[in-house]
N, CA, C and O of each residue as an XYZ file, in Angstrom:
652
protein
N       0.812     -1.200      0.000
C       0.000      0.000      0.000
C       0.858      1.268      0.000
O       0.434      2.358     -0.384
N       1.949      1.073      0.404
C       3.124      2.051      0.229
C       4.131      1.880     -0.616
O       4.884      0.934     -0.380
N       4.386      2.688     -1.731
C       5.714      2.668     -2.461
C       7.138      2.379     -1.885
O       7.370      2.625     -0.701
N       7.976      1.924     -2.611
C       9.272      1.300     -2.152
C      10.024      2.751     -2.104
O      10.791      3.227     -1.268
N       9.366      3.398     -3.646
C      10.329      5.216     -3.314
C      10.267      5.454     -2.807
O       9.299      5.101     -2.134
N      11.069      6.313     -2.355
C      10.912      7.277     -1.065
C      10.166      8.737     -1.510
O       9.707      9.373     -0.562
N      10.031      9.220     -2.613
C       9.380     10.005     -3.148
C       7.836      9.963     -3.344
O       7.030     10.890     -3.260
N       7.663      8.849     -3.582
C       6.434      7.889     -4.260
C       5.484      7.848     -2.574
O       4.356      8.314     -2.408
N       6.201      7.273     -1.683
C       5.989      6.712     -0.754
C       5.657      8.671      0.338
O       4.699      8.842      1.092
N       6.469      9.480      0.117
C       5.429     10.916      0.060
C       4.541     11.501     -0.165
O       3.901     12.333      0.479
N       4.446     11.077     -1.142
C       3.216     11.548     -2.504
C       1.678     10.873     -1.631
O       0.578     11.357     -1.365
N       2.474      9.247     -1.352
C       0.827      8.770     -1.013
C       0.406      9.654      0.463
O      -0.757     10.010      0.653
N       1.402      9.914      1.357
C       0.890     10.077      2.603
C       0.522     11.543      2.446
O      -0.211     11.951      3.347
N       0.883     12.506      1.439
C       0.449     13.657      1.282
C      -0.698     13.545      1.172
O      -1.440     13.971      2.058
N      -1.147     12.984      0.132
C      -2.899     12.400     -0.612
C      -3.744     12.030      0.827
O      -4.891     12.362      1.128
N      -2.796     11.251      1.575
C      -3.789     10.643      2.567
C      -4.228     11.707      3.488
O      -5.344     11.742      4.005
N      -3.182     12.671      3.685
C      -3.340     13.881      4.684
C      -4.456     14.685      3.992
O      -5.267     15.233      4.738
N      -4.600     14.826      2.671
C      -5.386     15.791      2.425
C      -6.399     14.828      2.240
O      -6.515     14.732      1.018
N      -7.103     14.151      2.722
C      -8.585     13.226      2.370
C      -8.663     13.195      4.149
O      -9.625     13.746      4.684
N      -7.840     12.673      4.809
C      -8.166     12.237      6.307
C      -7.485     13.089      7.458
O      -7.942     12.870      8.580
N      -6.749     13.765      7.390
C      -6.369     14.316      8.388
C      -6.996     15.453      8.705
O      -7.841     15.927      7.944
N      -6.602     16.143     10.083
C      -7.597     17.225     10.791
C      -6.990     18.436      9.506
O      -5.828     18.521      9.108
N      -8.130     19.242      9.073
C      -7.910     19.627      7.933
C      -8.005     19.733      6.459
O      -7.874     20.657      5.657
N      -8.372     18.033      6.347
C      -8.363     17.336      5.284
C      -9.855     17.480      5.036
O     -10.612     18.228      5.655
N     -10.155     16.700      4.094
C     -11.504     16.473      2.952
C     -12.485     16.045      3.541
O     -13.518     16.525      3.075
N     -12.705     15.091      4.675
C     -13.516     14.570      5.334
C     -13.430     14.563      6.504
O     -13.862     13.608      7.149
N     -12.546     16.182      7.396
C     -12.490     16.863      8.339
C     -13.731     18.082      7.759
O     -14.798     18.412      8.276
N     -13.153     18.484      6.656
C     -14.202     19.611      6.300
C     -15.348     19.408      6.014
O     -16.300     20.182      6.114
N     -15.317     18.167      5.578
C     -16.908     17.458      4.911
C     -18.065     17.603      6.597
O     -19.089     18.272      6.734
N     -17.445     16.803      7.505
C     -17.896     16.583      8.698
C     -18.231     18.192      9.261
O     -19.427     18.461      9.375
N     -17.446     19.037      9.540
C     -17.633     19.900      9.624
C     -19.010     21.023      9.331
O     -19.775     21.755      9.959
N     -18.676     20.526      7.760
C     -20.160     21.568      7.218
C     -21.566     20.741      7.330
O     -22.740     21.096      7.440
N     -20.886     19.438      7.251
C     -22.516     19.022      7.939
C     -23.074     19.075      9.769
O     -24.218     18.882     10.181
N     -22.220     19.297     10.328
C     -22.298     19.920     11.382
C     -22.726     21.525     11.859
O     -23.553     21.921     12.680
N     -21.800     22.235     10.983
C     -22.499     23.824     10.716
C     -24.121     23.709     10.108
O     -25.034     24.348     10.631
N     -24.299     22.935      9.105
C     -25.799     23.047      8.914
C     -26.571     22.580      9.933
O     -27.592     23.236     10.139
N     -26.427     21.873     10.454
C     -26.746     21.168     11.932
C     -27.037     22.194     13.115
O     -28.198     22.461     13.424
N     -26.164     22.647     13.636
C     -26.156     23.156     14.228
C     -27.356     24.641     13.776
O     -28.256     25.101     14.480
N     -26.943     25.058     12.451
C     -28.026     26.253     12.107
C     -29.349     25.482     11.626
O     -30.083     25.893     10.727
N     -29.532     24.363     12.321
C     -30.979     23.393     11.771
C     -31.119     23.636     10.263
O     -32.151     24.259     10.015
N     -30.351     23.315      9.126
C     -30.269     23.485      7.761
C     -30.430     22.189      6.768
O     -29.470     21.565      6.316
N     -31.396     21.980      6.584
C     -31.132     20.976      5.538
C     -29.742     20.273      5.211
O     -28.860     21.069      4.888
N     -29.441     19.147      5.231
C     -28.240     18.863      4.913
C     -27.412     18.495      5.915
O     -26.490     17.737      5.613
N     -27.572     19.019      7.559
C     -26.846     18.672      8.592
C     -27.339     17.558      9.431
O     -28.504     17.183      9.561
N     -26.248     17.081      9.989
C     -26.583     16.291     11.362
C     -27.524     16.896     12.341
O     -27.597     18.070     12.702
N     -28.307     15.755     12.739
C     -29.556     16.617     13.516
C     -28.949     17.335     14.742
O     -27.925     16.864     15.236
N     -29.496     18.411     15.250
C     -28.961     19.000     16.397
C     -28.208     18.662     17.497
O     -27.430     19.438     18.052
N     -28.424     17.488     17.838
C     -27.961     16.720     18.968
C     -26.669     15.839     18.572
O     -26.089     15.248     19.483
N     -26.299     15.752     17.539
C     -25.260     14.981     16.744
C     -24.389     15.893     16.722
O     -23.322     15.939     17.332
N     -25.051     16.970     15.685
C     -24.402     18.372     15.665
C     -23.752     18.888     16.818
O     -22.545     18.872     16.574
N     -23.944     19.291     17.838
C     -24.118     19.892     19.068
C     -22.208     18.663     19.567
O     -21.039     19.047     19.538
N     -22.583     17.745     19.810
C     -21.625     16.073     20.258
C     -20.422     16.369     18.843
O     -19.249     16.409     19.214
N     -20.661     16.566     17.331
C     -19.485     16.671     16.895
C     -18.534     17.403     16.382
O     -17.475     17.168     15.800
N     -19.573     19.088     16.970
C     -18.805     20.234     16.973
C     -17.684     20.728     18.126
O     -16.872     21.651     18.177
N     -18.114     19.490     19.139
C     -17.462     19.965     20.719
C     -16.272     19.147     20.140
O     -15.218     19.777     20.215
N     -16.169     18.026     19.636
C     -15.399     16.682     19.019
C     -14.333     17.514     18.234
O     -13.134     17.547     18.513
N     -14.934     18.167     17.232
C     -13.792     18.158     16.323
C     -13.893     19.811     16.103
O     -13.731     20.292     14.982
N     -14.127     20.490     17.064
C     -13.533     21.641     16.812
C     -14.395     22.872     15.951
O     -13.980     23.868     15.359
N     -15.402     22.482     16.104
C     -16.429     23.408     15.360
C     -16.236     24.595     15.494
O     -16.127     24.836     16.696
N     -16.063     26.073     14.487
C     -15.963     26.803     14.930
C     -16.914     28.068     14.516
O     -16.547     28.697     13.524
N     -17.739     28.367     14.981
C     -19.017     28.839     13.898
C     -18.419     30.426     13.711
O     -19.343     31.124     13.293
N     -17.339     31.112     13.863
C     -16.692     32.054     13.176
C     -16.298     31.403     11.732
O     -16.507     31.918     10.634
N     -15.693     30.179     11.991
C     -15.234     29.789     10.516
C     -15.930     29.025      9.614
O     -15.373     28.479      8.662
N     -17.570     28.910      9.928
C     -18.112     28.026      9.370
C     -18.688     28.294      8.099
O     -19.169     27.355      7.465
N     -18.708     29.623      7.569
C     -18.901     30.087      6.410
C     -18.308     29.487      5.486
O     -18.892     29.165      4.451
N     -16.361     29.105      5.835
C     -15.417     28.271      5.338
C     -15.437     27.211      4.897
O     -15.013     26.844      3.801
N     -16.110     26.396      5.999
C     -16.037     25.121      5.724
C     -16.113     24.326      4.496
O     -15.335     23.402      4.257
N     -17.452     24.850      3.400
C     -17.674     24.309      1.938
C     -16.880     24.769      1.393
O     -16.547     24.076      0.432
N     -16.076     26.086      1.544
C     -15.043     26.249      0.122
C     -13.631     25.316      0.266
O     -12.776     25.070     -0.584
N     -13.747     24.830      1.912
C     -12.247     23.719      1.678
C     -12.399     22.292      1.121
O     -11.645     21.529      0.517
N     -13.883     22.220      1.635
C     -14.484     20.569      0.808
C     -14.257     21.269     -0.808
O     -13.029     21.327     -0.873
N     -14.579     21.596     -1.587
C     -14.551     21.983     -2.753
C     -13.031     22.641     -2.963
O     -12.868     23.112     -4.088
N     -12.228     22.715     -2.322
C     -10.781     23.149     -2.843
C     -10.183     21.841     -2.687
O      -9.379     21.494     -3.553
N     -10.453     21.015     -1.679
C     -10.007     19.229     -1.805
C     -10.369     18.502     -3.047
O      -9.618     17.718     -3.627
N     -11.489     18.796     -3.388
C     -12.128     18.138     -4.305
C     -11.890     18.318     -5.488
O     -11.832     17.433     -6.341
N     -11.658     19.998     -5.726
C     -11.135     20.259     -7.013
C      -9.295     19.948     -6.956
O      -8.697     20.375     -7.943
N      -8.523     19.322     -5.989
C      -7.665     18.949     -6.031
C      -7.332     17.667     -6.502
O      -6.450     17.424     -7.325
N      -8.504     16.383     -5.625
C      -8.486     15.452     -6.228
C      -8.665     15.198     -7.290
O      -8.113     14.301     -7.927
N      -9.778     16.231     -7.797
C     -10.395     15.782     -9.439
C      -9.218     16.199    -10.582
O      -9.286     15.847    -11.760
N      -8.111     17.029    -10.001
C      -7.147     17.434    -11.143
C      -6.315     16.534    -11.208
O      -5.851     16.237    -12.309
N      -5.860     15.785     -9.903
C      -4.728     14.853     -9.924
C      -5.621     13.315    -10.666
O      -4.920     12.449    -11.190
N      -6.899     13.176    -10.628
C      -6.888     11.872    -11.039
C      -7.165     12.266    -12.453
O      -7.105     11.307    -13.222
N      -7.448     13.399    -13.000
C      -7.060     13.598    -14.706
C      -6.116     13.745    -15.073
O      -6.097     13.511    -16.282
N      -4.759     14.170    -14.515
C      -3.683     13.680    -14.989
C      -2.772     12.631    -14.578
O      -1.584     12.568    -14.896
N      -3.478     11.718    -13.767
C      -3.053     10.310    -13.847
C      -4.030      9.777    -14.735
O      -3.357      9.122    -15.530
N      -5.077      9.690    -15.022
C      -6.038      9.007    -16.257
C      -5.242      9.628    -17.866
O      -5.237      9.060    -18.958
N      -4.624     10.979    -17.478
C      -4.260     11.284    -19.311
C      -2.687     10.539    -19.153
O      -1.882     10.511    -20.084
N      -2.413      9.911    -17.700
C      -0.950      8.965    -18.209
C      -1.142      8.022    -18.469
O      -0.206      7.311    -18.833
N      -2.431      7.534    -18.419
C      -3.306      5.985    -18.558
C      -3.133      5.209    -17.394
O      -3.136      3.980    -17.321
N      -2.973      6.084    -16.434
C      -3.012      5.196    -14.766
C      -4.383      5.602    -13.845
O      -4.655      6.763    -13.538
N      -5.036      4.644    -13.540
C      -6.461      4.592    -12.620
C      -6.391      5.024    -11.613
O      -7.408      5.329    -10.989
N      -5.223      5.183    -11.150
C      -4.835      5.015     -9.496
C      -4.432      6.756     -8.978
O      -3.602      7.445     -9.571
N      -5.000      7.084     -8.110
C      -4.551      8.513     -7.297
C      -3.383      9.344     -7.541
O      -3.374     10.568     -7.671
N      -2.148      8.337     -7.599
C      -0.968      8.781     -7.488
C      -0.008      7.342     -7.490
O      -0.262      6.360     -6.793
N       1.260      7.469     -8.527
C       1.836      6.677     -8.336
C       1.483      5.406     -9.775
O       1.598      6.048    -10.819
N       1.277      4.564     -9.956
C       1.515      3.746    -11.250
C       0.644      2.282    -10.770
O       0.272      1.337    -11.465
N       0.498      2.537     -9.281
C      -0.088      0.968     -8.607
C      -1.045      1.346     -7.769
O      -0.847      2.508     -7.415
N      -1.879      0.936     -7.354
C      -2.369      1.040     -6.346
C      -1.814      1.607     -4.849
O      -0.593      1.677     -4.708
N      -2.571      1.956     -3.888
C      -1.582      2.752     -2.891
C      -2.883      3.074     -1.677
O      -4.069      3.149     -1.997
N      -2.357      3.242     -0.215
C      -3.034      3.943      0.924
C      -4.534      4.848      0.065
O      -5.747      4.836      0.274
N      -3.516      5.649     -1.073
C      -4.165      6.954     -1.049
C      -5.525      6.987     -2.065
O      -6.382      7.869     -2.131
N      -5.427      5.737     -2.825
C      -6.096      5.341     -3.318
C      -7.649      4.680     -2.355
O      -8.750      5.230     -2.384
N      -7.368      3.621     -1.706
C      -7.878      3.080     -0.723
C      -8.830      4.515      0.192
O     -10.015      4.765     -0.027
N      -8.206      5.054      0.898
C      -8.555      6.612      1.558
C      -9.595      7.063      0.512
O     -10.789      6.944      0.790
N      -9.254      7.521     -0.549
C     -10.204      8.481     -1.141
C     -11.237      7.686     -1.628
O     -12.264      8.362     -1.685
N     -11.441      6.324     -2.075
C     -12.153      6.030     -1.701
C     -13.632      5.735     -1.075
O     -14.819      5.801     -1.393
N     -12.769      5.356      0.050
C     -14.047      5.533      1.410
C     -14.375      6.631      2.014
O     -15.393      6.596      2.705
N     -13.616      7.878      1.919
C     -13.833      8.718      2.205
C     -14.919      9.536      1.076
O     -15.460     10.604      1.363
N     -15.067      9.004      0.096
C     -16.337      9.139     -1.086
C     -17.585      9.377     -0.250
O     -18.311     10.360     -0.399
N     -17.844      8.113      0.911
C     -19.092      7.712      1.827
C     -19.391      9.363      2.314
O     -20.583      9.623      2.149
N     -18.891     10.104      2.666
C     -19.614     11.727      3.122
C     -19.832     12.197      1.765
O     -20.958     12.560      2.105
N     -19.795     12.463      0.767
C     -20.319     12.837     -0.450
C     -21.164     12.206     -1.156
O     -22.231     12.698     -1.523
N     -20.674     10.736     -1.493
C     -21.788     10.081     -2.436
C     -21.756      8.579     -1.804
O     -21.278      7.649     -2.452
N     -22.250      8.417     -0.609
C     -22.009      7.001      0.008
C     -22.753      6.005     -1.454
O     -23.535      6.307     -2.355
N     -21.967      4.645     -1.048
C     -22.531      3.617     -2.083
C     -23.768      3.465     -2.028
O     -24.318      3.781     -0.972
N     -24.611      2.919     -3.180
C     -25.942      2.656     -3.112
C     -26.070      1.788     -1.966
O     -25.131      1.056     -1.655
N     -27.398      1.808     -1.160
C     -28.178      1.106     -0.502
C     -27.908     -0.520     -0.297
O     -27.831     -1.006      0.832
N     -27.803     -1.141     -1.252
C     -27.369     -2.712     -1.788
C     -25.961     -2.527     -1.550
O     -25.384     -3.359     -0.851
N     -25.397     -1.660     -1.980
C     -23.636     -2.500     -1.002
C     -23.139     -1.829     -0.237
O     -22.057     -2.064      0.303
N     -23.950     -0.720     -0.021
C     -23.429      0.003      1.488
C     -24.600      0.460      3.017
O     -25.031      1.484      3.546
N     -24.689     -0.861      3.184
C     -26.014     -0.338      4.111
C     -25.752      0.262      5.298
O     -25.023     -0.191      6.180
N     -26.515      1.565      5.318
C     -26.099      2.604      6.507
C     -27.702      3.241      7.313
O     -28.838      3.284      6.842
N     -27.216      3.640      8.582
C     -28.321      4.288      8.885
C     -29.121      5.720      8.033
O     -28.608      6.691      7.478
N     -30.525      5.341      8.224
C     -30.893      6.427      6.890
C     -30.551      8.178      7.082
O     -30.329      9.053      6.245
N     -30.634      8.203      8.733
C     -30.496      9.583      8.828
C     -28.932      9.903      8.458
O     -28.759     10.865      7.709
N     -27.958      9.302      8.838
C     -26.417      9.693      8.384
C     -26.721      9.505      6.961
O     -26.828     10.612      6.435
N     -26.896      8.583      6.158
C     -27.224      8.656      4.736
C     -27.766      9.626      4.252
O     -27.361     10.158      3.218
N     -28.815     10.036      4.944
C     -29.493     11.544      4.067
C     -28.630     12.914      4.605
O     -28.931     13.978      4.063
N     -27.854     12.925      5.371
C     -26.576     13.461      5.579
C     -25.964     13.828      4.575
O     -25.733     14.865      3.953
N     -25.685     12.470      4.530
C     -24.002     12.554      3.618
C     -24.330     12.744      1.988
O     -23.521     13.200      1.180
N     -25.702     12.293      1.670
C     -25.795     12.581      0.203
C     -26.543     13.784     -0.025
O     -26.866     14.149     -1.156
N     -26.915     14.605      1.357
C     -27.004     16.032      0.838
C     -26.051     16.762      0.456
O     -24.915     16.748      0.931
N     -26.484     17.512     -0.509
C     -24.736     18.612     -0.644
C     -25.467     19.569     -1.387
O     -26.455     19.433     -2.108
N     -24.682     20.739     -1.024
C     -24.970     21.848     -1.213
C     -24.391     22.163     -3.072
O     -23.837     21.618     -4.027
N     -24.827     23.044     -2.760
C     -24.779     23.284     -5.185
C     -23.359     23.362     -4.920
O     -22.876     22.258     -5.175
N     -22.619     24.041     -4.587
C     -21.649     24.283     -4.777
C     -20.243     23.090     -4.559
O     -19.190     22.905     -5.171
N     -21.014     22.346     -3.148
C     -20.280     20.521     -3.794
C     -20.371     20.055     -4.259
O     -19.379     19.338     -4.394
N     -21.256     19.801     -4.942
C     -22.574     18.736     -5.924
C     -21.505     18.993     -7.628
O     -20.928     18.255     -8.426
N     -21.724     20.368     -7.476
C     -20.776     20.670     -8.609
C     -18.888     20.364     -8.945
O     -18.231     20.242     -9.979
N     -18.515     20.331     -7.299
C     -17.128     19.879     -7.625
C     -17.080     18.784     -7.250
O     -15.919     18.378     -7.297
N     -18.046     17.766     -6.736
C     -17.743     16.737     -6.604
C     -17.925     15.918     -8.618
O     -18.909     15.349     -9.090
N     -16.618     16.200     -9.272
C     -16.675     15.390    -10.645
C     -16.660     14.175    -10.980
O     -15.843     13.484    -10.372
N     -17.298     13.667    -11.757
C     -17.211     12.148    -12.147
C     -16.112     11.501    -11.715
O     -16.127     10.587    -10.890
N     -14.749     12.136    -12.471
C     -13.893     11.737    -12.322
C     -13.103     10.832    -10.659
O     -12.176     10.083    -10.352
N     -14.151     11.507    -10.095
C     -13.848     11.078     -8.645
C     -14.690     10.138     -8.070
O     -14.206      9.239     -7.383
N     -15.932     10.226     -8.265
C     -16.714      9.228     -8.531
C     -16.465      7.876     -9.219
O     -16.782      6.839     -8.637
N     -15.887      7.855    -10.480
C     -15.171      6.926    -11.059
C     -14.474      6.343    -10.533
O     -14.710      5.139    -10.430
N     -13.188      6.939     -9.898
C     -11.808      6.308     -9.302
C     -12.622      5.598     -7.891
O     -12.099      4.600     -7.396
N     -13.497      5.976     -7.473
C     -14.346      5.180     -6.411
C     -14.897      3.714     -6.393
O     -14.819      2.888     -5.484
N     -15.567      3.582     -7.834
C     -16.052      3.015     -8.119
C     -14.808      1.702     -8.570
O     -14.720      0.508     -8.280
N     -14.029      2.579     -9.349
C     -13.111      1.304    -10.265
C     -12.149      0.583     -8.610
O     -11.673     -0.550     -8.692
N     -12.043      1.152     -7.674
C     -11.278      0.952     -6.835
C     -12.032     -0.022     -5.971
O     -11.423     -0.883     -5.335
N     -13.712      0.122     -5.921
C     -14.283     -0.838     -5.088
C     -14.609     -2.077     -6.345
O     -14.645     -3.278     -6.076
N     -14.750     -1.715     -7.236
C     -14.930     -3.004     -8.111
C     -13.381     -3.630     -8.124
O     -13.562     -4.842     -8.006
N     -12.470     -3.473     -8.179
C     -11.620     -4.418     -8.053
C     -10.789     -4.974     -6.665
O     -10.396     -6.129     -6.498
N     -10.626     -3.786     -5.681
C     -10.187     -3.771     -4.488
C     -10.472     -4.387     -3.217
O      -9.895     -5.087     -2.385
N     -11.957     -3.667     -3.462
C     -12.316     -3.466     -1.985
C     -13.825     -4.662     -1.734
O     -14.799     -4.207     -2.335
N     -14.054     -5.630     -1.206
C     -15.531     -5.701     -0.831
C     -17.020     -5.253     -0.923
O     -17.759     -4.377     -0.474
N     -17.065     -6.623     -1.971
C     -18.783     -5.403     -1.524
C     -19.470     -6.463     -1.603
O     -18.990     -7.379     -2.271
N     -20.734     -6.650     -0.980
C     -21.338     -5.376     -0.365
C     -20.573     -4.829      1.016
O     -20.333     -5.731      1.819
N     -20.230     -3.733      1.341
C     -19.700     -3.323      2.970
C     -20.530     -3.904      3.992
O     -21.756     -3.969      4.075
N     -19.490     -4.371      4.861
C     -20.340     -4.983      5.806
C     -19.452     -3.677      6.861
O     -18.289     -3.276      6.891
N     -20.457     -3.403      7.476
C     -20.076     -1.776      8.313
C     -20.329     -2.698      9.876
O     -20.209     -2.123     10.958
């Protein structure tokens, strides 16, 4: 799951930092569904969730205006790097093989466009969560990312998820 380069073997844990770490893609994702939450908004964790994972991870409703333009600056990050690994004719995130960072982005798909119903069975209220999104994600969340999701659980990963 890690490159033998030492360069290579950067690259993935960079990718991974920007999808999972505090900061990352599905720090911010969590986040704005929490800010809607908290402002009772369509799209958020219900109040009481809200309330439990803003104390958690740092909610900060000065910066919550923020929150969607970093999901959408991740996103339009991922979606550039997997078009120019698709125009080298490689499927994969980063790198020539499969990798962490591949794997990560992924599952970290589940706050944007969790799998259908049949191979990802989840509770409905986090589900109607996570597949709300606001215009302005909806729009950078691109195929292209969607795709690399898909090709990664059709050959990779398990399905149906057993959660």
């Amino acid at each position: 799951m890690l490159p033998a380069d030492e360069d290579a073997r950067a690259a993935v844990f960079d990718w991974c930092r920007l999808l999972a770490d505090p900061g990352g893609l599905g720090w911010y994702r969590r986040l704005q569904a929490v800010a809607l939450g908290m402002a009772q908004q369509a799209g958020g964790f219900p109040q009481p969730v809200a309330q439990y994972l803003a104390a958690k991870y740092g909610y900060d409703e000065q910066q919550a205006g923020g929150y969607e333009g970093e999901v959408i600056s991740r996103l339009a990050q991922l979606a550039q790097q997997l078009r120019q690994q698709q125009a080298r004719g490689v499927p994969y995130l980063c790198g020539d093989s499969l990798s962490a960072a591949d794997i990560y982005s992924a599952c970290f798909l589940a706050y944007l466009k969790p799998l259908d119903e049949s191979l990802c069975a989840m509770n409905p209220v986090v589900r109607k969560v996570f597949e709300s999104l606001t215009p302005g994600v909806a729009a950078a969340l691109d195929n292209v990312i969607v795709g690399h999701r898909d090709y990664i659980y059709r050959h990779y990963l398990q399905l149906p998820v057993q959660l």
